[in-house]
VORO-522299 format. One record per residue (C-alpha): x, y, z; residue in three letters. Coordinates in Angstrom, 3 decimals. Each point is the difference from the previous one (the first is absolute). Layout:
residues N
+----------+----------+----------+------+
|        x |        y |        z | code |
+----------+----------+----------+------+
|        X |        Y |        Z |  Ala |
...
+----------+----------+----------+------+
//
This chain:
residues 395
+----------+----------+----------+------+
|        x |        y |        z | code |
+----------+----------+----------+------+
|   35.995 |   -7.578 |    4.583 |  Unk |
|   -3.294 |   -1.063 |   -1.815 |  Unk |
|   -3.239 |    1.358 |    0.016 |  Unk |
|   -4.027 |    0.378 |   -1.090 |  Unk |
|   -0.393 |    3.321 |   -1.334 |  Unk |
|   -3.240 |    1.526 |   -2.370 |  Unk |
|    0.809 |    1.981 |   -3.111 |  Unk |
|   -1.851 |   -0.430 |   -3.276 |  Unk |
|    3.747 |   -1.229 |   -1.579 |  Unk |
|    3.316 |   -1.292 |    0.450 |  Unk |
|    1.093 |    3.307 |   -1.275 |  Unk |
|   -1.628 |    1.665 |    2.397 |  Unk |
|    0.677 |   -2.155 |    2.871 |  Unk |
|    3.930 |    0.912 |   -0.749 |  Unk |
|   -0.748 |    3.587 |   -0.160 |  Unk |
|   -1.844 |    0.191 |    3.646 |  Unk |
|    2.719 |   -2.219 |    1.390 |  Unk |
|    2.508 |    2.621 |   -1.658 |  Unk |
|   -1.644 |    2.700 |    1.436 |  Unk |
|    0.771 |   -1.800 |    3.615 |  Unk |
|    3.431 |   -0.073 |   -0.449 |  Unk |
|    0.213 |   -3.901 |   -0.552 |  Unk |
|    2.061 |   -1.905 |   -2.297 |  Unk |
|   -2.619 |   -2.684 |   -2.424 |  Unk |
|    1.413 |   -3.154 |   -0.641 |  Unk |
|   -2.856 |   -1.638 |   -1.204 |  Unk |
|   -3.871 |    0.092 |   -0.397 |  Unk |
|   -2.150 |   -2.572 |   -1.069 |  Unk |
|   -4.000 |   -0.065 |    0.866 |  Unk |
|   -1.540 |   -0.846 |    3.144 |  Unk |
|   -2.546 |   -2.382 |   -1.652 |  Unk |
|    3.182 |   -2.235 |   -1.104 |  Unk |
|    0.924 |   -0.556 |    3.882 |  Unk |
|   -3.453 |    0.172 |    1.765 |  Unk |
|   -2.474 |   -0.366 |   -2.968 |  Unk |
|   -2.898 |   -0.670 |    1.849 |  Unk |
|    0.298 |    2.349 |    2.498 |  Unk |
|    0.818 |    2.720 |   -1.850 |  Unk |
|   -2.058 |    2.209 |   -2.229 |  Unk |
|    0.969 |    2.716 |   -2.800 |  Unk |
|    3.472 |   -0.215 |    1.712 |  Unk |
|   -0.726 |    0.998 |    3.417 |  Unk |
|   -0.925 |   -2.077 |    3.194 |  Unk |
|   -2.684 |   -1.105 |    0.824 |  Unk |
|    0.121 |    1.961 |    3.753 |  Unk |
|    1.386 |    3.354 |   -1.545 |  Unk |
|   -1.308 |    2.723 |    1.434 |  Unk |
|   -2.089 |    2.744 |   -2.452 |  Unk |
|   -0.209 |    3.432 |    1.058 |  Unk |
|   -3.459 |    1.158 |    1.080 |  Unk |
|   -2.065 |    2.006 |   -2.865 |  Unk |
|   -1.451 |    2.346 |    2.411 |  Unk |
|    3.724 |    1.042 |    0.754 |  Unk |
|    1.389 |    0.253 |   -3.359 |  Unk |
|   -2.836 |    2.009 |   -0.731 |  Unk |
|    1.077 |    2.267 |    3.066 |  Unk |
|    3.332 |    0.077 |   -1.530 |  Unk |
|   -0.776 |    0.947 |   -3.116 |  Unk |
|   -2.013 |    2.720 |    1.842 |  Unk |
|    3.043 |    1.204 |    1.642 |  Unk |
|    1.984 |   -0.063 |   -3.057 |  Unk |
|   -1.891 |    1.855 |   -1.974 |  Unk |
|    0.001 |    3.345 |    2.823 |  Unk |
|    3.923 |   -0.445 |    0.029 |  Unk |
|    0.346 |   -0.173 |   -3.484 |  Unk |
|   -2.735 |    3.466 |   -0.775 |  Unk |
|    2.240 |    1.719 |    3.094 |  Unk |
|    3.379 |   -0.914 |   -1.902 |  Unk |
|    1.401 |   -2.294 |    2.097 |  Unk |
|    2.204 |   -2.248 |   -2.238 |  Unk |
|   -0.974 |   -3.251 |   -0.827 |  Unk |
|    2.649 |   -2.017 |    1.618 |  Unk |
|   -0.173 |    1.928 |    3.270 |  Unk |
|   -3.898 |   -0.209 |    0.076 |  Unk |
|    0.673 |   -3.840 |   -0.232 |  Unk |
|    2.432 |   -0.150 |    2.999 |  Unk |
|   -2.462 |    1.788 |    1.701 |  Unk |
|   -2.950 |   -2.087 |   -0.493 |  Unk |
|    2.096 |   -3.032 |    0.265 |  Unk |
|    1.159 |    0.971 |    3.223 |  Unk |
|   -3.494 |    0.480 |    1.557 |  Unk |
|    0.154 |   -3.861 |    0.922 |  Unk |
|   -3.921 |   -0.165 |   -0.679 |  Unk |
|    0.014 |   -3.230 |   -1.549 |  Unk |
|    3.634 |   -1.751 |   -0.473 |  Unk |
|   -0.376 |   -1.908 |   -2.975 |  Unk |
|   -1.354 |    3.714 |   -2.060 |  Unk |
|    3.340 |    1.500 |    2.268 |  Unk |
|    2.127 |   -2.699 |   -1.441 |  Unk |
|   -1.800 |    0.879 |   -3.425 |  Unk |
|    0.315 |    4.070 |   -0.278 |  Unk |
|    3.891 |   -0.636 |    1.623 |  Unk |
|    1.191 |   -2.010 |   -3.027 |  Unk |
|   -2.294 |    1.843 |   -2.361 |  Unk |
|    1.935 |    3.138 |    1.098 |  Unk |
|    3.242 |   -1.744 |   -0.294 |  Unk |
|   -0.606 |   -1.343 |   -3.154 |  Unk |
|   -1.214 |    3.787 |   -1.480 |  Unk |
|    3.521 |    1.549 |    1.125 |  Unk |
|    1.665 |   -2.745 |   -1.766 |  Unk |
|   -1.517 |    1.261 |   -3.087 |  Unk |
|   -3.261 |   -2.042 |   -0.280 |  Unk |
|   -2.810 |    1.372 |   -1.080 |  Unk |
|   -2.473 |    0.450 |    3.050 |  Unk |
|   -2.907 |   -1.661 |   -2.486 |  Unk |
|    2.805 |   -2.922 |   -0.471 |  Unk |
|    1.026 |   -0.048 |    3.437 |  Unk |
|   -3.153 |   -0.852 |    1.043 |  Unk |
|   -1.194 |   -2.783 |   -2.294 |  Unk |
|    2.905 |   -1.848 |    1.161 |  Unk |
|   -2.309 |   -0.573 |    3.560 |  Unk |
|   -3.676 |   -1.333 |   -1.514 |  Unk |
|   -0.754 |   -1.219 |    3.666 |  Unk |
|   -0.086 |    3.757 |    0.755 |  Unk |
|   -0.774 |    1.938 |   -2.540 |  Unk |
|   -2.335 |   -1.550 |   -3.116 |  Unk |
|    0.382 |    0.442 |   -3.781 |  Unk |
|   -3.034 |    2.798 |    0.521 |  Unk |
|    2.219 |    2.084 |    1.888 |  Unk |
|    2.777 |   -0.316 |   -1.712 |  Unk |
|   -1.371 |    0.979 |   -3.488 |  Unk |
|   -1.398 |    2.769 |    1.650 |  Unk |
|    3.156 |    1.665 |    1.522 |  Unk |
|    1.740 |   -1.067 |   -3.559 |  Unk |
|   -2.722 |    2.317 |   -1.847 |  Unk |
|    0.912 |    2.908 |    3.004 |  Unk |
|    3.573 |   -0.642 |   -0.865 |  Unk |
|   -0.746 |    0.351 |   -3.273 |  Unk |
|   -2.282 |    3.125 |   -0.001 |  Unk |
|    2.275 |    1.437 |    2.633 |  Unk |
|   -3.180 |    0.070 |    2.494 |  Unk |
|    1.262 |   -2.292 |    2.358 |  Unk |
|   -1.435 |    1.583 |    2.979 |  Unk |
|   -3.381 |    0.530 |   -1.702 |  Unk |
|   -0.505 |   -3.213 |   -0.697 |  Unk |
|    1.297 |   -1.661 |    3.441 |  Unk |
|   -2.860 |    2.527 |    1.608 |  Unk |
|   -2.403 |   -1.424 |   -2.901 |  Unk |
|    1.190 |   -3.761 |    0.714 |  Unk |
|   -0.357 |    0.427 |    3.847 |  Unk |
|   -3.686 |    1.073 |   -0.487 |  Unk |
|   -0.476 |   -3.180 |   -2.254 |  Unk |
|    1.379 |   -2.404 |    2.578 |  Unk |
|   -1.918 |    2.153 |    2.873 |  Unk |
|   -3.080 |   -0.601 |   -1.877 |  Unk |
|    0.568 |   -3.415 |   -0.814 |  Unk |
|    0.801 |   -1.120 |    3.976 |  Unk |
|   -3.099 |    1.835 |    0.654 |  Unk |
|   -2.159 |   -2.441 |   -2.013 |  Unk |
|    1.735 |   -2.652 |    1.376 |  Unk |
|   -0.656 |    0.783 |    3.387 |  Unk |
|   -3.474 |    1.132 |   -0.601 |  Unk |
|   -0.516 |   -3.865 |   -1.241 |  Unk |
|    1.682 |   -1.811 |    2.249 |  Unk |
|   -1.652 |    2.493 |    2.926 |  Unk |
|   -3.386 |   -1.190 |   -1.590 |  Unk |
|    1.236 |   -3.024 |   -0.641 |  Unk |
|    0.871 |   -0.964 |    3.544 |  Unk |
|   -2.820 |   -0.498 |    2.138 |  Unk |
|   -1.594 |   -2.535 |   -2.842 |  Unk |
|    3.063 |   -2.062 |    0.241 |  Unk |
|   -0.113 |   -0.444 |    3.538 |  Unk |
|   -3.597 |   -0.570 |    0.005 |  Unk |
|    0.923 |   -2.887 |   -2.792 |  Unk |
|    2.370 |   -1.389 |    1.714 |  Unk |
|   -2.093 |    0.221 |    3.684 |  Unk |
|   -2.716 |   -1.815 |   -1.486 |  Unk |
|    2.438 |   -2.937 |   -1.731 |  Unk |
|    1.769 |   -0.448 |    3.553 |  Unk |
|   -3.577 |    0.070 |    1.635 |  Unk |
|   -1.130 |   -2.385 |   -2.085 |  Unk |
|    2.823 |   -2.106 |    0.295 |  Unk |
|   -0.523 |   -0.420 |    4.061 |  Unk |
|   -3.053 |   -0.430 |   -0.495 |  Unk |
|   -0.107 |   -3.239 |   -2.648 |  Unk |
|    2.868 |   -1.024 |    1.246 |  Unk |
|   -0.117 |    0.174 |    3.794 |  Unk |
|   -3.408 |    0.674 |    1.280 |  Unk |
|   -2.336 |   -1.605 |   -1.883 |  Unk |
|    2.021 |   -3.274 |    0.387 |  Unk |
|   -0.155 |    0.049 |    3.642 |  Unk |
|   -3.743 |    0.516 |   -0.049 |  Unk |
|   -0.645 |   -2.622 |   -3.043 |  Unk |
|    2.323 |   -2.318 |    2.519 |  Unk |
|   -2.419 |    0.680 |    3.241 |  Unk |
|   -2.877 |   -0.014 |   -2.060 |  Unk |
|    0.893 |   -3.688 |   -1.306 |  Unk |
|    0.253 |   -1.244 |    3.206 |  Unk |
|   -2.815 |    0.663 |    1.229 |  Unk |
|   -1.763 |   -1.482 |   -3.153 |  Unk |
|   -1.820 |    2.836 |   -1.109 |  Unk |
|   -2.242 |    0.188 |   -3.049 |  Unk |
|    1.624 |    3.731 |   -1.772 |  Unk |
|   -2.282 |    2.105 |   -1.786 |  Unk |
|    0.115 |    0.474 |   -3.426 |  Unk |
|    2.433 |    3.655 |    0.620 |  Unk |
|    2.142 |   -1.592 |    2.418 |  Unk |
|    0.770 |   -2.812 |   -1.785 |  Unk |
|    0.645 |    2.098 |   -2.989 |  Unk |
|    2.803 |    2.046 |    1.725 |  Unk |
|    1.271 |   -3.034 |    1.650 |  Unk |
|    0.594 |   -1.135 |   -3.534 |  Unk |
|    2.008 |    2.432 |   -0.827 |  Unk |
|    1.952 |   -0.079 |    2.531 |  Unk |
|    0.749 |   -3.178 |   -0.342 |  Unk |
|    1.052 |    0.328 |   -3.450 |  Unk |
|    2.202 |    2.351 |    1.013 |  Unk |
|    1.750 |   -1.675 |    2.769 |  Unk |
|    0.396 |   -2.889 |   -2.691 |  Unk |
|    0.658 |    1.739 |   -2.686 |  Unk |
|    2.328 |    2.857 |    1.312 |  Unk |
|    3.192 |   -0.875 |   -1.740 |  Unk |
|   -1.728 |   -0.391 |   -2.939 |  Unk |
|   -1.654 |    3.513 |    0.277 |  Unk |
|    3.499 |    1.496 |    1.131 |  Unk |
|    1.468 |   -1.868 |   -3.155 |  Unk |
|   -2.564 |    1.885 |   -2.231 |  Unk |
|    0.671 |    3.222 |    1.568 |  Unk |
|    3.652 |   -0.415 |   -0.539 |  Unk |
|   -0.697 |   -1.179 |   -3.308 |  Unk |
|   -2.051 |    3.260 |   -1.077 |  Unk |
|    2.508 |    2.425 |    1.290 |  Unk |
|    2.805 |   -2.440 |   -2.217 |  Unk |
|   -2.295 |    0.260 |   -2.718 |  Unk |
|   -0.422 |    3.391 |    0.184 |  Unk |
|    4.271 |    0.389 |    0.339 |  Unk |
|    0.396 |   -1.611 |   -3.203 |  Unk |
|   -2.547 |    1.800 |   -1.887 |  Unk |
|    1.651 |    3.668 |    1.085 |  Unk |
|    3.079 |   -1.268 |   -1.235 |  Unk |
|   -1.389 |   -0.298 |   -3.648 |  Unk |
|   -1.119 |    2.870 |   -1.780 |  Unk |
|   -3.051 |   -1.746 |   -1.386 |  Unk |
|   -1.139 |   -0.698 |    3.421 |  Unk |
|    1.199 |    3.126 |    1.629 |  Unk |
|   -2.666 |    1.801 |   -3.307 |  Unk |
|   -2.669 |   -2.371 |    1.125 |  Unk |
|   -0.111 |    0.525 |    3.702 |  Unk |
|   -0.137 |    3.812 |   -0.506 |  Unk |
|   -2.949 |   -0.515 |   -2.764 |  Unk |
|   -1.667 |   -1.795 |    3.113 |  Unk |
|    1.074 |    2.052 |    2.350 |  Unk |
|   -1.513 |    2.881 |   -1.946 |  Unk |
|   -2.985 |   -1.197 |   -0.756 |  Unk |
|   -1.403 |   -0.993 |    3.884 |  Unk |
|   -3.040 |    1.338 |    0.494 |  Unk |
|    0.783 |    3.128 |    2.358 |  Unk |
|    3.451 |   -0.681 |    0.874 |  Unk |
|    0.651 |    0.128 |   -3.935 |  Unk |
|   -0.537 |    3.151 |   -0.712 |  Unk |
|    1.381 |    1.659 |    2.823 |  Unk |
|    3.331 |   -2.075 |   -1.054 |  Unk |
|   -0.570 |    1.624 |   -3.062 |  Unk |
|   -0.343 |    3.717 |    0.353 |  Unk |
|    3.671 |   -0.578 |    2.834 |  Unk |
|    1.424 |   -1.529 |   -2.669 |  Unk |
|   -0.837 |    2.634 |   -2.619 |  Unk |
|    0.893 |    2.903 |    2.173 |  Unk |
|    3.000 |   -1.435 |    0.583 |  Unk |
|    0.732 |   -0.578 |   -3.727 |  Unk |
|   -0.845 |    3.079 |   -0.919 |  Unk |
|    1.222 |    1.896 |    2.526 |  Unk |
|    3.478 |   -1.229 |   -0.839 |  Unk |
|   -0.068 |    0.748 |   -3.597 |  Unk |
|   -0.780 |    3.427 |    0.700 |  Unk |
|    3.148 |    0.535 |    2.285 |  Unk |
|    1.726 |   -1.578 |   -2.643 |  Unk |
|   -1.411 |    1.750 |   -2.945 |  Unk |
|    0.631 |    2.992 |    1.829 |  Unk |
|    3.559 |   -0.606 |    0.830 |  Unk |
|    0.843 |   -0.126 |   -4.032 |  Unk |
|    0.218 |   -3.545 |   -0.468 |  Unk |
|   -0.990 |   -1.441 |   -3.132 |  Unk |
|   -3.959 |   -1.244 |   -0.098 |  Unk |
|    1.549 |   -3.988 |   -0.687 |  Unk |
|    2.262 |   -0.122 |    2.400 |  Unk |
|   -2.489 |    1.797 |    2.188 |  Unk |
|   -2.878 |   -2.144 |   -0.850 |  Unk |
|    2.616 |   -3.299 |    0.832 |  Unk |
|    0.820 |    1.429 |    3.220 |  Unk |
|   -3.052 |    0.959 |    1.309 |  Unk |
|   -1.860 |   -3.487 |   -1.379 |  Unk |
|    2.656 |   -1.733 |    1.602 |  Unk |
|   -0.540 |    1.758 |    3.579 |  Unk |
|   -4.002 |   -0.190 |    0.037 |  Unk |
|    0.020 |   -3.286 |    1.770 |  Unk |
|   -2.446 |   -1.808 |   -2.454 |  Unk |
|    0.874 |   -1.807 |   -2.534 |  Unk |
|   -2.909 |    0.766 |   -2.484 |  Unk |
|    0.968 |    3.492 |    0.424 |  Unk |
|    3.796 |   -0.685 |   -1.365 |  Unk |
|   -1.557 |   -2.457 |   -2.478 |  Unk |
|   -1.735 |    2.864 |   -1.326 |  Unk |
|    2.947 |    2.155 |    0.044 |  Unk |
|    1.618 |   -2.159 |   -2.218 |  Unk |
|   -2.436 |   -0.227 |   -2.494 |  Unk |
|   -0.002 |    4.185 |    0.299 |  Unk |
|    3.719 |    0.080 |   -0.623 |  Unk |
|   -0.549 |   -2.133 |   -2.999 |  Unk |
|   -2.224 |    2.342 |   -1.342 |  Unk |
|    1.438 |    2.919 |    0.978 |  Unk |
|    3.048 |   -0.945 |   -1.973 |  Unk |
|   -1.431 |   -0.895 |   -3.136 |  Unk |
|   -1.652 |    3.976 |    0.149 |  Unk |
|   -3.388 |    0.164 |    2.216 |  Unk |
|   -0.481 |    2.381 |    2.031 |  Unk |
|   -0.400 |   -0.481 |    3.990 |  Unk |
|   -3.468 |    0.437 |    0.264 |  Unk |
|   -0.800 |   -2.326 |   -3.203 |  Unk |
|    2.448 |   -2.514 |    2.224 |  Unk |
|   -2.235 |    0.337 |    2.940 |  Unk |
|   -2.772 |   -0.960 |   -1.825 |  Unk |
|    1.387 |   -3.283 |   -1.261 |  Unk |
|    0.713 |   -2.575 |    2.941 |  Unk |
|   -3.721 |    1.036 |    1.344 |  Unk |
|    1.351 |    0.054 |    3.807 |  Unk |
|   -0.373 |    3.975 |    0.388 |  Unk |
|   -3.342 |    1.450 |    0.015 |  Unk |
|   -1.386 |    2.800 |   -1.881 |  Unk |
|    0.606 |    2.678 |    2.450 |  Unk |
|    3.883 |   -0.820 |   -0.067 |  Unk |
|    0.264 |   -0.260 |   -3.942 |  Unk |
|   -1.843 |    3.644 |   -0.387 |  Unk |
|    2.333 |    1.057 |    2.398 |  Unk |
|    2.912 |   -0.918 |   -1.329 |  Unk |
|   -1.422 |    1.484 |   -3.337 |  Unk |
|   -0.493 |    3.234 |    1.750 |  Unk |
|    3.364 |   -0.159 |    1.004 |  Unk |
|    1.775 |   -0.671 |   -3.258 |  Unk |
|   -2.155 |    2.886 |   -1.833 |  Unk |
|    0.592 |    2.631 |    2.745 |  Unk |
|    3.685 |   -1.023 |    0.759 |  Unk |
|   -0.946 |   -0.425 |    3.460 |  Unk |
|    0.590 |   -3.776 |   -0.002 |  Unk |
|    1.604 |   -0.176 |    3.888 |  Unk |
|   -2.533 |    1.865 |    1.217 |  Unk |
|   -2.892 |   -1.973 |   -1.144 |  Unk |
|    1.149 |   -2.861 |    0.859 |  Unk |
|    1.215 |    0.905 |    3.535 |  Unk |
|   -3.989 |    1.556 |    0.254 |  Unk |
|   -1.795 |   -3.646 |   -1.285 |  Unk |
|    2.620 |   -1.618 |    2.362 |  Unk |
|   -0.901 |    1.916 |    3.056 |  Unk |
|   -3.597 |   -0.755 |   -1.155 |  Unk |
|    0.055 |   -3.340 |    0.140 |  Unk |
|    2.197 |    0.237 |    3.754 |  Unk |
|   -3.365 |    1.735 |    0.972 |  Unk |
|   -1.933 |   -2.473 |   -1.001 |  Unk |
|    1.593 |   -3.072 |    1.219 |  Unk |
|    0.367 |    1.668 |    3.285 |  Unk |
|   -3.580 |    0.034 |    0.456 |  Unk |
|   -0.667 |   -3.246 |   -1.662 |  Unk |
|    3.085 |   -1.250 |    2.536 |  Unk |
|   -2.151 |    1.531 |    2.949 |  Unk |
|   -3.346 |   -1.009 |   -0.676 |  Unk |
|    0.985 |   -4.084 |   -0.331 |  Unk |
|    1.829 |    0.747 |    2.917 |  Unk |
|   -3.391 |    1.166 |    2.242 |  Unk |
|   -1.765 |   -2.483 |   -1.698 |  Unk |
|    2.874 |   -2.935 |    0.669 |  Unk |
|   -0.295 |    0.776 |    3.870 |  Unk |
|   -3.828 |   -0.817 |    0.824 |  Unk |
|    0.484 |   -2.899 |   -2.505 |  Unk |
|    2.666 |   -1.668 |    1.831 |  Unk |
|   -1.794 |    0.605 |    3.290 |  Unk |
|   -3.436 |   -1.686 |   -1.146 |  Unk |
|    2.509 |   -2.647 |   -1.229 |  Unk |
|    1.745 |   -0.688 |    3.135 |  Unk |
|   -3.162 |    0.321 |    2.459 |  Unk |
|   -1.985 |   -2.128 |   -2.585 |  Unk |
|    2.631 |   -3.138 |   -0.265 |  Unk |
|   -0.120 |    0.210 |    4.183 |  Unk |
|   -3.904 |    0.164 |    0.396 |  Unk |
|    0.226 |   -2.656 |   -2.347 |  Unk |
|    2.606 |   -2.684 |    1.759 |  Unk |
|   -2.006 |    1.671 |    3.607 |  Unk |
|   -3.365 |   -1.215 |   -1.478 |  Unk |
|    1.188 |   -3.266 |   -1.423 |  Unk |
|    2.198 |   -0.763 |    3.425 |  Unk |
|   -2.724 |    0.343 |    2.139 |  Unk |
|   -2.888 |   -1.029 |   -2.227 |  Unk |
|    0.742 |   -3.803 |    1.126 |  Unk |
|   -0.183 |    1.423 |    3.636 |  Unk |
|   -3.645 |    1.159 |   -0.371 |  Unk |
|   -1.031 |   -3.587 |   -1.910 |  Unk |
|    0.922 |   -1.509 |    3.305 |  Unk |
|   -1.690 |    2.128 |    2.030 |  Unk |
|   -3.414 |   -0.218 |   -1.919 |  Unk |
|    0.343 |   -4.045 |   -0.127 |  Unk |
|    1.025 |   -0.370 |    3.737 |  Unk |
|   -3.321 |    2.579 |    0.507 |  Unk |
|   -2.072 |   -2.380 |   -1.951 |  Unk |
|    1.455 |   -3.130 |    1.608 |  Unk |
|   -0.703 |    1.278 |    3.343 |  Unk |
|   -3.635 |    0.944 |   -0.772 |  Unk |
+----------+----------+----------+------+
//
């Protein structure tokens, strides 16, 4: 019997198919059978469990654990709660795997679809500082607050995109279907178009014409913008741009710091060490001038700066986050302050994410009622030309 299974090793692969009672004969990668349609060594169509529920889980967890339910048997339990079947499938191994012996840190970073390097560093350092149960509550308030931001963007997020795409499909049937008919009628009858309805006629033609090699374009950007994610260089570049919109930038900004920063301080707080802290947490921001800066901070970091001198350097953090950290570092309350700027910015992006939103709404409206006055006055603009010269011709 073959098949596709994730695990971040052949190693590891063996030791999940152990834990299942089957016999290995051989593994080889995915990529060397279905290399195209396979990425990092699972399918393409493999299912992930939901954030929001591992979240919940970890939730969970964290009560059984302070109450003294064993490990194993809070993992059963959860698994057996059906909520989502690929996290079921996920907490059922994981528990099988920790009464084989595994470490429950090591039994989970051998499912990355499930459970990220984040949390799995984190429940190492509770391992390791014999906390466990204090730092699942801390990591389920991390990934709590982190789905809320999510949610609160995409919630702010959604009305503009439907308004985006309304107008594209309105605009569409209207360049492509209506004013066509009209420009046909119109050319029949041999009418002389006003300047305006000429114009729009124009474009529509252009469009008809043209559409494949619009569509091409379109395809072509999204391509473009494919290959340029791929690299790091173009990955650093988008986010520079991305970051410096007018608006939009720096509300991307402050989400992306608060997220940053907000991570570090669970992780600084857990006990891990400030470098592989720093790594982590750059590498989970979701920009990539943030873990471009990271890196440069590590570098300096290891040759003897301090964190707050590292801050300084890459000249992405502002002034409030560098006295901050320096704060932190002098008082020994390092966490804390940066959980505090990190809540800050959440604050602030939150009402930055709210305001474009009331303003996007009207916008899109005047949009969408000015594009249709406009193809109204320029459809029937030929209508009233006739009327005045068959007025005149009569007289």
């Amino acid at each position: 019997m073959s098949s596709v299974l994730s695990a971040e090793s052949a190693q590891a692969a063996a030791d999940i198919l152990h834990a299942r009672g089957l016999v290995v004969l051989s593994i080889r990668r995915a990529s060397e059978r279905i290399g195209s349609k396979l990425l990092d060594g699972s399918s393409l169509f493999t299912k992930k469990a939901k954030a929001a529920n591992v979240s919940l889980v970890t939730r969970q967890l964290a009560t059984m654990l302070r109450a003294g339910l064993p490990l194993v048997r809070a993992l059963h339990a959860l698994a057996k709660e059906g909520t989502d079947s690929v996290l079921s499938s996920s907490l059922t191994l994981v528990a099988n795997q920790v009464s084989a012996g595994e470490t429950f840190s090591g039994a989970l970073a051998q499912h990355p679809g499930t459970f990220s390097e984040l949390y799995v560093n984190l429940v190492r350092a509770g391992e390791e500082s014999g906390n466990l149960d204090s730092i699942m509550r801390q990591l389920a308030e991390y990934l709590d607050r982190v789905e809320d931001v999510k949610r609160r963007v995409k919630s702010a997020m959604a009305y503009p995109i439907f308004m985006i795409v309304f107008v594209i499909l309105t605009s569409a049937l209207i360049f492509l279907k209506i004013i066509p008919m009209m420009s046909e009628i119109y050319s029949k009858l041999g009418v002389d178009l006003p300047m305006l309805t000429q114009t729009v006629v124009d474009i529509s033609d252009f469009a008809v014409s043209k559409f494949w090699l619009v569509a091409s374009m379109a395809i072509g950007l999204v391509v473009a913008w494919k290959v340029l994610m791929r690299r790091k260089s173009g990955r650093l570049f988008l986010d520079t741009m991305m970051m410096r919109l007018p608006a939009v930038g720096a509300i991307i900004t402050k989400v992306v710091l608060a997220k940053f920063l907000r991570t570090l301080g669970v992780l600084v707080d857990s006990g891990l060490p400030i470098i592989e802290a720093l790594r982590l947490a750059g590498g989970t921001a979701g920009s990539s001038v943030v873990t471009d800066a990271t890196d440069q901070m590590i570098e300096m970091i290891s040759r003897g700066s301090s964190l707050s001198a590292a801050f300084k350097t890459p000249g992405v953090f502002p002034e409030i986050v560098i006295q901050m950290v320096a704060t932190g570092e002098e008082t020994g309350s390092l966490s804390e302050m940066l959980t505090e700027i990190a809540g800050y910015y959440d604050e602030q992006s939150a009402s930055a994410i709210d305001t474009i939103a009331s303003m996007i709404e009207p916008t899109m409206i005047v949009i969408v009622g000015g594009m249709v006055a406009l193809v109204v006055v320029a459809t029937f603009m030929p209508i009233f030309t006739m009327g005045q010269a068959l007025r005149r011709g009569n007289r």
